[in-house]
N, C-alpha and C positions, 0 to 999 in steps of 0.2 A: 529630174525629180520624178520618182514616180506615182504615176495617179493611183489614187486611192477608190476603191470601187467598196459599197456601201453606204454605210451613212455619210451627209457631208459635213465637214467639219464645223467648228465652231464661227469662223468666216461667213461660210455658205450658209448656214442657219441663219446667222445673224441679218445676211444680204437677204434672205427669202422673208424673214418677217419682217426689213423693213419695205419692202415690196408689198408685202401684202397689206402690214398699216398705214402706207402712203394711198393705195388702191382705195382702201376703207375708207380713209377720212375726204381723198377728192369726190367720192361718189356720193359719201353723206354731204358736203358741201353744196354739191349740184346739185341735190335734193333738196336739202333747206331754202338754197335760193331761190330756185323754180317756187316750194309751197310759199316764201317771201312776197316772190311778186303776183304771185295768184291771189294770197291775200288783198296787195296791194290796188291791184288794178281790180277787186271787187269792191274795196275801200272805196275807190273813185268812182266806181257807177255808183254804188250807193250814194254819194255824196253830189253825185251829176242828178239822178232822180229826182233828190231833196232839195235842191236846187230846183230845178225847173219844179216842182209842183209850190212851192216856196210861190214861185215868181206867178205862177198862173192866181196860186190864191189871192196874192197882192193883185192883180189885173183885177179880178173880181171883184173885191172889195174897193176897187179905186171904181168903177162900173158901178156899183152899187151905189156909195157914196155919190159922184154924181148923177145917178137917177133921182135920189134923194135931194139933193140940192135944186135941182129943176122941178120936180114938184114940191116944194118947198114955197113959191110963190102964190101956187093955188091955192095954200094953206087956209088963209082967211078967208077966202070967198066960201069955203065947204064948212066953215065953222056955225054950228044950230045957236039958234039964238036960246037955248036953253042954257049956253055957259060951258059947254064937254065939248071939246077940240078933236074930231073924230079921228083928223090924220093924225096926233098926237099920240091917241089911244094904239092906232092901226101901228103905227113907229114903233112903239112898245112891245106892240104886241110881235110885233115882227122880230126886233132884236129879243125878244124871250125865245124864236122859234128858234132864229139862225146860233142863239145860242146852247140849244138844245134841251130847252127848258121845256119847251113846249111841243108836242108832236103836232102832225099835218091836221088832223082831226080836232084835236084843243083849238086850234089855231081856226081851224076854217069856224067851229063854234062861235070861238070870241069874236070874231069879226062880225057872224052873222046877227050876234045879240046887238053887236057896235053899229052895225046898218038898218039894222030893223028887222 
């Protein structure tokens, strides 16, 4: 048979673009998966971060809560026989800061007016 010199026939077209849309689609593949797992493993630090700051604010709050509890027994000894529960006040006052009700300045004020 002889070889045909020029264009290649209907065959050889046919075998060159599936060559070339197999080529296409493994490289978009390798691509997608790669941007997949870059998503993914960003996913997870984020999620590792949130996590540990999660766990330190719980440590804090559990710290706090027991500082609170241990002077909690002082409580009535610092009580004015006026009737106003000062560590009560300062309690309040405190959970309005930590809840962001109150800035440093408000905060150190009401306290000052609450001691004298």
């Amino acid at each position: 048979m002889p070889r045909r010199i020029g264009r290649p026939g209907l065959v050889g077209l046919a075998a060159r673009t599936a060559v070339v849309a197999g080529t296409a689609s493994a490289v978009s593949g390798g691509v997608s998966r790669r941007q997949q797992r870059r998503a993914q493993d960003q996913y997870d630090q984020e999620q590792y971060q949130a996590a540990q700051q999660q766990a330190a604010m719980n440590a804090a709050a559990q710290q706090a809560v027991a500082a609170q509890q241990a002077a909690a027994p002082a409580a009535p000894a610092a009580a004015p026989a006026g009737g106003v529960d000062i560590v009560a006040e300062l309690q309040k006052l405190g959970a309005l800061k930590d809840a962001g009700v109150l800035s440093d300045a408000e905060f150190a004020a009401a306290k000052a007016k609450l001691l004298g």
